[in-house]
N, CA, C and O of each residue as an XYZ file, in Angstrom:
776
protein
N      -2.461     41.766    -18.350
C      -2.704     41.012    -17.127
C      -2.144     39.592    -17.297
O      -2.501     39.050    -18.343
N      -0.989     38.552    -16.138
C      -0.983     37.710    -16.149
C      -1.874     36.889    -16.445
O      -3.057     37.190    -16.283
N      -1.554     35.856    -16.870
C      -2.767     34.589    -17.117
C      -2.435     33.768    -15.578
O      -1.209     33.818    -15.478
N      -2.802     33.297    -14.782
C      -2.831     32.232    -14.146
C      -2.214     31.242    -14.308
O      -2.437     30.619    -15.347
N      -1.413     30.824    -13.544
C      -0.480     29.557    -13.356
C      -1.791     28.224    -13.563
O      -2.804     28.242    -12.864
N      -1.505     26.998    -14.760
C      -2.272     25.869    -14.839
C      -1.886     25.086    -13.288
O      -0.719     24.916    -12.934
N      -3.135     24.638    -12.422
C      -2.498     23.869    -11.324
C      -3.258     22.428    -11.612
O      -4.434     22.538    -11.958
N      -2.835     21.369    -11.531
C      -3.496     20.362    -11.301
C      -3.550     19.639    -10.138
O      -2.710     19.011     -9.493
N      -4.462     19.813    -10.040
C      -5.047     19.217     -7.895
C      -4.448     17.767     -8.027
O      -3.665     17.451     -7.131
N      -4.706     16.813     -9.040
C      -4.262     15.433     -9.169
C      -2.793     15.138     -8.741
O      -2.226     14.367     -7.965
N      -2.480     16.034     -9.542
C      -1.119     16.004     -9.810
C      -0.231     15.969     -8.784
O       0.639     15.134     -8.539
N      -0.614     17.201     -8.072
C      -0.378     17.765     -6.379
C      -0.636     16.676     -5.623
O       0.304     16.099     -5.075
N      -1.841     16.261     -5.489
C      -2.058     15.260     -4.650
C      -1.405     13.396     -4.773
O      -1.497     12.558     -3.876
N      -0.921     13.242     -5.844
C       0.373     12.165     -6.145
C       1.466     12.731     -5.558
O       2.291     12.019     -4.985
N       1.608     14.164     -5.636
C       3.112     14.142     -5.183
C       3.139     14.282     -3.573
O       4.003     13.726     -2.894
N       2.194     15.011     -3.076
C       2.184     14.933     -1.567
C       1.809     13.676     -0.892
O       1.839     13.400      0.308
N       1.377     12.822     -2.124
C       1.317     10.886     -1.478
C       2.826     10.426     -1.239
O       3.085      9.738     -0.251
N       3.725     10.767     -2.052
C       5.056     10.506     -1.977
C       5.747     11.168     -0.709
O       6.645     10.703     -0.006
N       4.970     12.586     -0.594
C       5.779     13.251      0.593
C       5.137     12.344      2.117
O       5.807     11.939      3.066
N       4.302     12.283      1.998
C       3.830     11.259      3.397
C       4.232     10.346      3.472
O       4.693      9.988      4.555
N       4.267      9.295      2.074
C       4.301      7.869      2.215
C       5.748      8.100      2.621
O       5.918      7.588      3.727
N       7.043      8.766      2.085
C       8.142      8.330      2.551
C       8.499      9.208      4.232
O       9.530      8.807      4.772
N       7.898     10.054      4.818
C       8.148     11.019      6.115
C       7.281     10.420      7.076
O       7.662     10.476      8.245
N       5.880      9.698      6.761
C       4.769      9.651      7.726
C       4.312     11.094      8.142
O       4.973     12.131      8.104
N       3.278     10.940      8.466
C       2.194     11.841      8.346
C       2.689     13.222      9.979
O       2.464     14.431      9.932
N       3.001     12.868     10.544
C       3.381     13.756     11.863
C       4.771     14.313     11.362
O       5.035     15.468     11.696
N       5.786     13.547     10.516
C       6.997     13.997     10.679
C       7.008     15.447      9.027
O       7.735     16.405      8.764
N       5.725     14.783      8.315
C       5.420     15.969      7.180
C       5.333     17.429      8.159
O       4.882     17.535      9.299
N       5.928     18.477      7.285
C       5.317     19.691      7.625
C       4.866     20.119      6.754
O       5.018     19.546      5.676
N       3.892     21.670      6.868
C       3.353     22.103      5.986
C       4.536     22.635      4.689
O       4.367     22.852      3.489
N       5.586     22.702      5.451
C       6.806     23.663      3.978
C       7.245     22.797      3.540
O       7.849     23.011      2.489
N       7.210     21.169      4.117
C       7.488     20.413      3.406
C       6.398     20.459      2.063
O       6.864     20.642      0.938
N       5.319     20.329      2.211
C       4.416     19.820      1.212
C       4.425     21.051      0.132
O       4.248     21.013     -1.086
N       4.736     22.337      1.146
C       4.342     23.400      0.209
C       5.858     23.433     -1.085
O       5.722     23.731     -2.272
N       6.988     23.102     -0.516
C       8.230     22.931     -1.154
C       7.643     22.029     -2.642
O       7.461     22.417     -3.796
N       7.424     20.366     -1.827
C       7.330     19.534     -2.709
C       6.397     20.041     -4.013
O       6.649     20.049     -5.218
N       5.474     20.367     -3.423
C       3.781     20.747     -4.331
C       3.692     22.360     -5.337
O       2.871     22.894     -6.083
N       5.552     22.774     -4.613
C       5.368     24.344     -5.281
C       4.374     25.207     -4.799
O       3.556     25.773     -5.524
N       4.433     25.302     -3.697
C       2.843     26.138     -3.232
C       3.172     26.960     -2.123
O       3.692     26.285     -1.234
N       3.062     28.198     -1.832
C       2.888     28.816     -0.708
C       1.868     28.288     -0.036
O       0.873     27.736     -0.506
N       2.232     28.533      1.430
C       1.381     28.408      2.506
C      -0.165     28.389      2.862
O      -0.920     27.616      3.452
N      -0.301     29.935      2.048
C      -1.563     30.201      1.523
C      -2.344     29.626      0.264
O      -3.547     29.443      0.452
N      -1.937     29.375     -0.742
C      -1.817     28.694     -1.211
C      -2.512     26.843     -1.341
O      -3.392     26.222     -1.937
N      -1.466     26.625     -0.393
C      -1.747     25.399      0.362
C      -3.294     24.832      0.358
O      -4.030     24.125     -0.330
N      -3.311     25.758      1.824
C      -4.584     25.373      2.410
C      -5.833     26.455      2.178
O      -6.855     26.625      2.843
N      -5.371     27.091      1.025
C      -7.127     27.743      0.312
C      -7.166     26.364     -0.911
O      -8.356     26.050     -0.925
N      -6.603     25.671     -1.657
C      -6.593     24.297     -2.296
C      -6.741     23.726     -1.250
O      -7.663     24.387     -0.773
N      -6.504     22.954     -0.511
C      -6.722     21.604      0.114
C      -6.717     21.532      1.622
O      -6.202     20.720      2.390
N      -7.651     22.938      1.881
C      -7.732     23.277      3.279
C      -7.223     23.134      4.466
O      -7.621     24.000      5.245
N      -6.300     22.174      5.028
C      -5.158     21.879      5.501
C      -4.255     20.286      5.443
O      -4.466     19.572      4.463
N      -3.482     19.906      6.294
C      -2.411     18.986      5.968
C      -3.270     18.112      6.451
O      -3.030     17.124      5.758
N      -4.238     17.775      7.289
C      -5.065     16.732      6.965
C      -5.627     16.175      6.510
O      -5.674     14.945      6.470
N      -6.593     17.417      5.731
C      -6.944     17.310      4.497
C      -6.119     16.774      3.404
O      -6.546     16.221      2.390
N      -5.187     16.944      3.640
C      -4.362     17.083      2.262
C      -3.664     14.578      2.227
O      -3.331     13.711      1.420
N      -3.897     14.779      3.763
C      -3.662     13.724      3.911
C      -4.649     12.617      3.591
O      -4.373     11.504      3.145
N      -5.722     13.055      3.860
C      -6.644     12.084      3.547
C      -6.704     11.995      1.494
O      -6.618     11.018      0.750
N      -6.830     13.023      1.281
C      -6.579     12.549     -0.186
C      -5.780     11.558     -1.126
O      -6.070     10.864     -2.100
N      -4.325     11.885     -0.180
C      -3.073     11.437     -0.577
C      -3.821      9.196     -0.095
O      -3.700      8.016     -0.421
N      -4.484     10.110      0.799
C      -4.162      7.951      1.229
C      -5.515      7.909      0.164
O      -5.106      7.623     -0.961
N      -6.656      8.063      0.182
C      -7.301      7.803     -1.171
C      -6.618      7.672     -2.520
O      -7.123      6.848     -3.282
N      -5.511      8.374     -2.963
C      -5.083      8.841     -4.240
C      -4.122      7.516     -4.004
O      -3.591      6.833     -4.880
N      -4.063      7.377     -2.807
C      -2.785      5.674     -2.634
C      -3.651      3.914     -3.102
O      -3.349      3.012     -3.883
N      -5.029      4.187     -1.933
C      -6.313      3.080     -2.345
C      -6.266      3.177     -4.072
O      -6.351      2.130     -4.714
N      -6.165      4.137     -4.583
C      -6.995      4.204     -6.080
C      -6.064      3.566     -7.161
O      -6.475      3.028     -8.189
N      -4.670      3.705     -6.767
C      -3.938      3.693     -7.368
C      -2.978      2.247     -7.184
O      -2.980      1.336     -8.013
N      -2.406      2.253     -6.287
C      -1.249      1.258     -5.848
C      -1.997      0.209     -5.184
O      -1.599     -0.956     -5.186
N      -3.484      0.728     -4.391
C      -3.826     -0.574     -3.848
C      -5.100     -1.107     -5.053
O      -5.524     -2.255     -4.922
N      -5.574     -0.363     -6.019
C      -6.218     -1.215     -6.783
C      -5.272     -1.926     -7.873
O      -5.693     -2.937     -8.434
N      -4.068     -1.440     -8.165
C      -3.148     -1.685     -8.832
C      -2.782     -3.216     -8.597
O      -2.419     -3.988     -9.485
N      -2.981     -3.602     -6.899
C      -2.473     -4.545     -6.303
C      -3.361     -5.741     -6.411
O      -3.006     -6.864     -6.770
N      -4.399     -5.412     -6.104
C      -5.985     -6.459     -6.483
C      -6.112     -6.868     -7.589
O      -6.140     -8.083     -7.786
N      -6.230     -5.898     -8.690
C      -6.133     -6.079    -10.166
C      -4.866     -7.261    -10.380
O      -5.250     -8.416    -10.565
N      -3.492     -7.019    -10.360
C      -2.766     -8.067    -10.239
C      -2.670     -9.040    -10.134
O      -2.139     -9.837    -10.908
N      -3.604     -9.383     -8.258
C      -3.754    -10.751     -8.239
C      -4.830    -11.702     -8.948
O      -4.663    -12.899     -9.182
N      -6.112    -10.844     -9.280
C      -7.025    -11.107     -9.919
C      -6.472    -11.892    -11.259
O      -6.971    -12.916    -11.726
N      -5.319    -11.174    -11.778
C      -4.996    -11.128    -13.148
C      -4.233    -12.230    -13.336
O      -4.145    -12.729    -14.457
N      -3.389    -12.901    -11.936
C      -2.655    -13.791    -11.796
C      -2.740    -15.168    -12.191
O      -3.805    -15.477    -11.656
N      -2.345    -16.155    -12.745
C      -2.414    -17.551    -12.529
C      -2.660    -18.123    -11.389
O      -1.952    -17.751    -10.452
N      -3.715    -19.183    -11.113
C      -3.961    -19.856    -10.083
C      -2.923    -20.803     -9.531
O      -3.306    -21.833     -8.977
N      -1.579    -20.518     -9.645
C      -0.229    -21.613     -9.492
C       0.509    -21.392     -8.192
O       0.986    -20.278     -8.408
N       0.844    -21.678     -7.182
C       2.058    -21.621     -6.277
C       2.688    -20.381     -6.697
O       2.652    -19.254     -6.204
N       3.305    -20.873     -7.776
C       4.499    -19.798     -8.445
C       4.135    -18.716     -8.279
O       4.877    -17.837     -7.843
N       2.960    -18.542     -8.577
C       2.134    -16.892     -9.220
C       1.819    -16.600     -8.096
O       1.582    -15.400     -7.953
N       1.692    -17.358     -7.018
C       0.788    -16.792     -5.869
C       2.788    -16.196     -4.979
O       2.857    -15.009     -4.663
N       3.834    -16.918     -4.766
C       4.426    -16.650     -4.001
C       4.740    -15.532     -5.124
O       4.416    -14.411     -4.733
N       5.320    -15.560     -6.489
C       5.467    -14.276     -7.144
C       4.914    -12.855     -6.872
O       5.605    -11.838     -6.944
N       3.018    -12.899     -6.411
C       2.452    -11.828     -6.189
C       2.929    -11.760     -4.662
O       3.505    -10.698     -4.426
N       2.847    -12.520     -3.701
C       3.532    -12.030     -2.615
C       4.639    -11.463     -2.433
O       4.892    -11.212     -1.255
N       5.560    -11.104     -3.353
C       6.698    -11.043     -3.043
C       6.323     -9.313     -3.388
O       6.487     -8.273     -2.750
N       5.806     -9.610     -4.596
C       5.706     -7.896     -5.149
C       4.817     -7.332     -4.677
O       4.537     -6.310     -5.304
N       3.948     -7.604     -3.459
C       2.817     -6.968     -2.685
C       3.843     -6.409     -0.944
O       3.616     -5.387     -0.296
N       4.924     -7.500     -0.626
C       6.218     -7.692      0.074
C       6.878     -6.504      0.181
O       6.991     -5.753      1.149
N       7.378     -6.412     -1.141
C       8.419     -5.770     -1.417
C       8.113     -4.154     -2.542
O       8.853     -3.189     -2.733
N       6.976     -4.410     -2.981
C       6.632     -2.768     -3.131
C       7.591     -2.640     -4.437
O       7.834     -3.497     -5.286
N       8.025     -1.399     -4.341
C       8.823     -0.346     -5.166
C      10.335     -0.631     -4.204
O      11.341     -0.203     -4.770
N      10.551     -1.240     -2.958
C      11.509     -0.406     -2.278
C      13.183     -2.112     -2.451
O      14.233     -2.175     -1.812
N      12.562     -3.255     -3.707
C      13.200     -4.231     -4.131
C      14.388     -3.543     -4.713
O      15.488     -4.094     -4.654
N      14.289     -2.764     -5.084
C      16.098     -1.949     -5.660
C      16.529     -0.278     -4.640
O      17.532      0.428     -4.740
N      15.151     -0.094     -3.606
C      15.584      1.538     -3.120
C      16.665      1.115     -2.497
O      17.141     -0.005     -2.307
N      17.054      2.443     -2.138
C      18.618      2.399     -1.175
C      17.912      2.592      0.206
O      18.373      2.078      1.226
N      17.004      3.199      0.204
C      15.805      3.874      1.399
C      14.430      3.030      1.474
O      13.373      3.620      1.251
N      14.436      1.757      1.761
C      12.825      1.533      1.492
C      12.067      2.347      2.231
O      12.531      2.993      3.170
N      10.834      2.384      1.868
C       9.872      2.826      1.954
C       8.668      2.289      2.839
O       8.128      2.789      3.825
N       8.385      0.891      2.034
C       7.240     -0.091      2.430
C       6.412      0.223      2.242
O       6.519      0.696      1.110
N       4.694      0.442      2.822
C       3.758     -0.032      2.134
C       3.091      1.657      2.805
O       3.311      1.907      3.990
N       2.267      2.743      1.890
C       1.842      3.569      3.094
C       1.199      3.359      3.505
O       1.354      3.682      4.682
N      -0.259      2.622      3.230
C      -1.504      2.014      4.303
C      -0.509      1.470      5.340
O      -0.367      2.104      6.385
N      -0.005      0.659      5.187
C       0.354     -0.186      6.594
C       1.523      1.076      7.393
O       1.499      1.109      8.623
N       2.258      1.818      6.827
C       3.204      3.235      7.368
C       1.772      3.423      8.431
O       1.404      3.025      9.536
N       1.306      4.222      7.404
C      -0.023      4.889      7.939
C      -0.604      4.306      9.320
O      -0.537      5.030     10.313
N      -1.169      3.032      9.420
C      -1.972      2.490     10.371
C      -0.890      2.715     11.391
O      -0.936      3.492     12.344
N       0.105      1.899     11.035
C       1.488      1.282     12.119
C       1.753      3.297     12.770
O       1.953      3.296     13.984
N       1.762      4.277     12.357
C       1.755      5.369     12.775
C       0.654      5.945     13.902
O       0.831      6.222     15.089
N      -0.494      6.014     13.111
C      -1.433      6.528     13.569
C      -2.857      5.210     14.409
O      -3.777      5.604     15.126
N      -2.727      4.420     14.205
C      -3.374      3.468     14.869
C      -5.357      3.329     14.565
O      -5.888      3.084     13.482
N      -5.936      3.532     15.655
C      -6.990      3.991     14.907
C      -7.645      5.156     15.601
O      -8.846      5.187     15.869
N      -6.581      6.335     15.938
C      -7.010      6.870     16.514
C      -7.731      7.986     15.637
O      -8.313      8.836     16.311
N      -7.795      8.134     14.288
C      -8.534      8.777     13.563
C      -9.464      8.031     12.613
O      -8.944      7.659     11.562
N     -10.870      7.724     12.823
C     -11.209      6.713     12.005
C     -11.702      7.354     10.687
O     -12.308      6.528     10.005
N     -11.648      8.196     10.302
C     -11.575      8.798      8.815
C      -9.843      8.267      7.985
O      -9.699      8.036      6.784
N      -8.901      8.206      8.907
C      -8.387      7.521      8.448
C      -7.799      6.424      7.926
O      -7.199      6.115      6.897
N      -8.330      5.659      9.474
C      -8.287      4.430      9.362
C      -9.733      3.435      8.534
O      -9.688      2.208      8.452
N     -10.622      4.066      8.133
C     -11.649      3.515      6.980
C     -10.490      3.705      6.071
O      -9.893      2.630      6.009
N      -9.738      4.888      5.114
C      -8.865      4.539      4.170
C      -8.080      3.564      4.377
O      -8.392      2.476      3.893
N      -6.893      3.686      5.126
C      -6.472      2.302      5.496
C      -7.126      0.827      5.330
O      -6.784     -0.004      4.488
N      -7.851      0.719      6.031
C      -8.719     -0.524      5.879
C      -9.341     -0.716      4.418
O      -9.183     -1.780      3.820
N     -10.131      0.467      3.804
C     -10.315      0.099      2.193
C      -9.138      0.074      1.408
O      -9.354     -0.066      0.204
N      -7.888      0.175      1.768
C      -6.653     -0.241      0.833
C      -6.321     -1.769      1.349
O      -5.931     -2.730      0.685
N      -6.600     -1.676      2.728
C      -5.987     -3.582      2.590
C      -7.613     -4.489      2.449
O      -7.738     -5.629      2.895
N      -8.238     -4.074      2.070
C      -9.413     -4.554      1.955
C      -9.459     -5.068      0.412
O      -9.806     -6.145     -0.073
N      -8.927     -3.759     -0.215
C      -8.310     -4.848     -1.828
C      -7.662     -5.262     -1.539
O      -8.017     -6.440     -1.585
N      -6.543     -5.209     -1.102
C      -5.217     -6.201     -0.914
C      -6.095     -7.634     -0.509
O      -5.873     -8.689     -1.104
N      -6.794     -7.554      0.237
C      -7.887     -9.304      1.078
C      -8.593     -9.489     -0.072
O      -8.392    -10.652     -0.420
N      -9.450     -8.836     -0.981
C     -10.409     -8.824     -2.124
C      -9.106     -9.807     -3.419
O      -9.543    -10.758     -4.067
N      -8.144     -9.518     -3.516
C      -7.302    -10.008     -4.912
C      -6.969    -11.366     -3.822
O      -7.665    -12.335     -4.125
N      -6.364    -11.531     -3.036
C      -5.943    -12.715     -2.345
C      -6.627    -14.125     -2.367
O      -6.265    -15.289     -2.540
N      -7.925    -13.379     -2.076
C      -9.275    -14.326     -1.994
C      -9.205    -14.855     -3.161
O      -9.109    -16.066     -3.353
N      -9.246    -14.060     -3.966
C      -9.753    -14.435     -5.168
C      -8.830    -15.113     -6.048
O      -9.208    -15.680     -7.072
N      -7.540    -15.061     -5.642
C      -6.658    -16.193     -5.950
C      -6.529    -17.312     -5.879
O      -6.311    -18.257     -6.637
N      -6.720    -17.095     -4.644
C      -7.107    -18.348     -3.596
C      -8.170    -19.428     -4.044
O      -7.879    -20.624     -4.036
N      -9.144    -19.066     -4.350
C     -10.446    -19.128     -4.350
C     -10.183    -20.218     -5.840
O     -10.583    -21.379     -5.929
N      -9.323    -19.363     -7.017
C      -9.031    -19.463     -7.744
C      -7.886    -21.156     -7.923
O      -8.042    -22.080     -8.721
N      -7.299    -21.061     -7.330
C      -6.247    -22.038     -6.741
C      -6.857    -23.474     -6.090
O      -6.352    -24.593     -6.178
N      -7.984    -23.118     -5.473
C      -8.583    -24.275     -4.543
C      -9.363    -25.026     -5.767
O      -9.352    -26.257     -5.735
N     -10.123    -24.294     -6.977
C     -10.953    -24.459     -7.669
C     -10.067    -25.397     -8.661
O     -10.710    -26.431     -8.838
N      -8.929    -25.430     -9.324
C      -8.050    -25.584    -10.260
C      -7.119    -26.795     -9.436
O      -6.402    -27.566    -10.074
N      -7.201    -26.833     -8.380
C      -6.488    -28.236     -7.320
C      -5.180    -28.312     -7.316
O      -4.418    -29.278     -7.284
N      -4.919    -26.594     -7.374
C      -3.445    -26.418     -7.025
C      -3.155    -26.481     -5.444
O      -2.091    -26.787     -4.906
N      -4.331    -26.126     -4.854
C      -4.519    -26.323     -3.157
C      -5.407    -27.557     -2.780
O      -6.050    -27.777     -3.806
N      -5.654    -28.182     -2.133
C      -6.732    -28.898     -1.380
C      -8.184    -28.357     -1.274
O      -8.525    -27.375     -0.615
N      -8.936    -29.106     -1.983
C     -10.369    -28.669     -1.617
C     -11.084    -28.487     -0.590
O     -12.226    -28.043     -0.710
N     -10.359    -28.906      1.061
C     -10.163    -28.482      2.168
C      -9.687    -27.177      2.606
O      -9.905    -26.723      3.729
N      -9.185    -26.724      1.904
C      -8.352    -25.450      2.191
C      -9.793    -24.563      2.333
O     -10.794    -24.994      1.760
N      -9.833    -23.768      2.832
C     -10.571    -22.336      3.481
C     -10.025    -21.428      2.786
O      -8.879    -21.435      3.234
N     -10.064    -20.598      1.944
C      -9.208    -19.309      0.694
C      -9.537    -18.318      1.745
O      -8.918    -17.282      1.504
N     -10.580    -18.170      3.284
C     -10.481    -17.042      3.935
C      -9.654    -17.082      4.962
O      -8.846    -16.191      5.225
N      -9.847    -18.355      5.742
C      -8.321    -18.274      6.542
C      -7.613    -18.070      5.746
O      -7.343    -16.870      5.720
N      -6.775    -19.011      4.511
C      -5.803    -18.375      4.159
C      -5.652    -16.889      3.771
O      -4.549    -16.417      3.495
N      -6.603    -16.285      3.761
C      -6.411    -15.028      2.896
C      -5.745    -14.021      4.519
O      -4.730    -13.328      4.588
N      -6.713    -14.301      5.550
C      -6.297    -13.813      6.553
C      -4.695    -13.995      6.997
O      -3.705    -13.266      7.060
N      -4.934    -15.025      7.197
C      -3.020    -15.342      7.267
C      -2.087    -14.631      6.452
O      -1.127    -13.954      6.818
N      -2.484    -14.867      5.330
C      -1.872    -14.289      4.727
C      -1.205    -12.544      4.192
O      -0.211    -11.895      3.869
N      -2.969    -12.519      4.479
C      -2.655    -11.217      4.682
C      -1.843    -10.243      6.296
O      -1.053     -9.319      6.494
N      -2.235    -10.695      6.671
C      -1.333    -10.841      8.153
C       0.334    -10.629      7.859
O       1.123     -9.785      8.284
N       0.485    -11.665      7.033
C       2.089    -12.171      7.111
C       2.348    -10.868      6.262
O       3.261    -10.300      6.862
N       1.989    -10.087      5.128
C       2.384     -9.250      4.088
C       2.441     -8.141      4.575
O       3.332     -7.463      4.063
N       1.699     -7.490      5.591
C       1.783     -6.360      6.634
C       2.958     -6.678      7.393
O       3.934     -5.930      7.461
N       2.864     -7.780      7.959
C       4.898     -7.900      8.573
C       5.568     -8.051      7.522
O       6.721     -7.875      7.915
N       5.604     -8.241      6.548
C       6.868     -8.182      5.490
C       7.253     -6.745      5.310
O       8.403     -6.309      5.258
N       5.910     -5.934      5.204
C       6.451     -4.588      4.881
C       6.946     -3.941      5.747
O       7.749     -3.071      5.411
N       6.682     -4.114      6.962
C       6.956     -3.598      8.189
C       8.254     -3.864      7.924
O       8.857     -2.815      7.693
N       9.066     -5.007      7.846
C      10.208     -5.563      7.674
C      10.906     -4.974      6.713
O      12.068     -4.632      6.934
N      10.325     -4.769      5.531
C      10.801     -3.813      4.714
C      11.121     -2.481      4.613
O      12.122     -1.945      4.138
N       9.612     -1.770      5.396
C      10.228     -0.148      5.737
C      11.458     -0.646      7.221
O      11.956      0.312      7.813
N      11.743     -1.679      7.573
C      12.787     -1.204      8.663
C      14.153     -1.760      8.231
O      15.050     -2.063      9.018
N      14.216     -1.869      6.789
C      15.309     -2.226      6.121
C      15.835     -3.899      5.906
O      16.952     -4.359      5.667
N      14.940     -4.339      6.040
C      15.249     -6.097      6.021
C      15.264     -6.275      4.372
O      14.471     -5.773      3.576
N      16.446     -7.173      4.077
C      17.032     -7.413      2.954
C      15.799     -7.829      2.271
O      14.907     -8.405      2.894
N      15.680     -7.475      0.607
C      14.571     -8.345     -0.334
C      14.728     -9.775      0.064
O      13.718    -10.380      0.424
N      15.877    -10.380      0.039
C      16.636    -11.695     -0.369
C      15.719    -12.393      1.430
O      15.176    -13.484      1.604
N      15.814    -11.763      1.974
C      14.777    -12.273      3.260
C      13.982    -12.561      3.510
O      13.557    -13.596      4.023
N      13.357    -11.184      3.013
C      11.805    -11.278      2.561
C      11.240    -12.286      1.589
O      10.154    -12.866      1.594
N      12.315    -12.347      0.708
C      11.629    -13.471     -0.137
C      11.867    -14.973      0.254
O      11.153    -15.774     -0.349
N      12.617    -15.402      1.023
C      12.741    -16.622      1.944
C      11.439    -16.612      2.722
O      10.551    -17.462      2.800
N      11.556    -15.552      3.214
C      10.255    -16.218      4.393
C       9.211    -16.006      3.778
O       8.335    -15.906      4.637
N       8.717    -15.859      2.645
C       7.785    -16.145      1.904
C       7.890    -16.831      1.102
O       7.150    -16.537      0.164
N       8.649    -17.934      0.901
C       8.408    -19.106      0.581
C       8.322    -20.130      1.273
O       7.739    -21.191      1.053
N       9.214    -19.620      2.540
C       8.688    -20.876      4.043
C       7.277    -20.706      4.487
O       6.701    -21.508      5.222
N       6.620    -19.347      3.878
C       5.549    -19.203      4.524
C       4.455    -20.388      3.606
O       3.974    -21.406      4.102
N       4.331    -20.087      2.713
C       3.899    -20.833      1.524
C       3.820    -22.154      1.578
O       2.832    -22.888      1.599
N       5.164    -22.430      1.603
C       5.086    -24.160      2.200
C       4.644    -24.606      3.020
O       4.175    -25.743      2.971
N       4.635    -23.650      4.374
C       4.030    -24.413      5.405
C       2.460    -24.231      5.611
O       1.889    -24.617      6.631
N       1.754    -23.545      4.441
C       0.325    -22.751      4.312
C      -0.281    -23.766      3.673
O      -1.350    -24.261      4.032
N       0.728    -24.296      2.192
C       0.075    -24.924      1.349
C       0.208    -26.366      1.146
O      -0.471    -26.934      0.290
C-alpha cells in the first residue's frame, strides 16, 4: 500500500499568499491555487474548504509574517530621521525595490480591492496595518522622547499621517511608480512632517 503524500498546510498556505498577493483575490481561480499548491480540486477544498477560506488564511499567514515582520523593524529601529525615512522607504517599497512586476503591499491590494464589503476580511486587513500604526508609534514616540522631534509633536497624528502617506506609496508602487519616486516623496514628506 502507498504511504501518503507528506502535505504541509503552512507551507500551502505561504504559497497561495503569493498567489493572491500578486492576482488579487477575484482575479485568483481555484486551478490557479490548485496548480500553484499542487492540489486537485478536491483536494483543495476538503483541506481548506474553499477559496475564501483559503483566503482568509493567506491574509492572516500575511499579518503574521510580513506585517509583524514590519512592526518588529520599526520597534527595532533607531529613534533618528535617517532610520525613520529608511523604515519608510522599506515599508514603501516592500519586496517590489528590484521586481520587474511590483507587487505592493497585500493588506492594502486587499482593502483597495475588496473595500469593506467583507468584514472578516477587512478585521485582517486592519490587524495588519494596525502593526504597521503599533511600530510607527512607537518610533515616534521614541523620537519625540530622544529630541530628534519636538516635544510638541503628537507621535499619533503623526503616526496617522503617516500612515496614510505609506498606503499611497504602495498604491503607487503596485501601479508601477519608480522606487527613485517613491523615495523622494518620502523625504519631502518627512521634511515637511518634521
Amino acid at each position: 500500500m502507498a504511504r501518503p503524500r507528506e502535505f504541509d498546510e503552512d507551507s500551502a498556505v505561504a504559497k497561495a499568499s503569493t498567489v493572491f498577493w500578486h492576482a488579487g483575490y477575484n482575479a485568483t481561480s481555484t486551478r490557479d491555487l490548485g496548480e500553484a499548491l499542487a492540489l486537485s480540486p478536491s483536494s483543495l477544498y476538503r483541506t481548506f474548504g474553499d477559496k475564501r477560506q483559503l483566503f482568509i488564511r493567506a491574509l492572516d499567514h500575511y499579518r503574521t509574517h510580513e506585517s509583524t515582520d514590519g512592526c518588529e523593524r520599526l520597534r527595532a529601529a533607531k529613534p533618528t530621521v535617517d532610520h525613520l525615512i529608511e523604515n519608510l522607504t522599506a515599508l514603501a517599497l516592500g519586496q517590489d525595490a528590484l521586481a520587474e512586476e511590483p507587487v505592493g503591499c497585500f493588506a492594502v491590494n486587499t482593502a483597495a480591492e475588496l473595500g469593506g464589503a467583507d468584514p472578516e476580511v477587512s478585521s485582517r486587513t486592519e490587524a495588519a496595518f494596525e502593526l504597521t500604526r503599533t511600530g510607527l508609534r512607537d518610533l515616534l514616540n521614541r523620537m519625540r522622547d530622544s529630541g530628534q522631534i519636538p516635544n510638541s509633536a503628537d507621535p499619533e497624528s503623526l503616526t496617522d499621517i503617516l500612515f496614510t502617506l505609506i498606503v499611497g506609496w504602495r498604491l503607487r508602487v503596485r501601479a508601477g511608480h519608480r522606487p527613485m519616486e517613491i523615495q523622494e516623496s518620502i523625504g519631502r514628506a518627512v521634511a515637511a512632517l518634521i
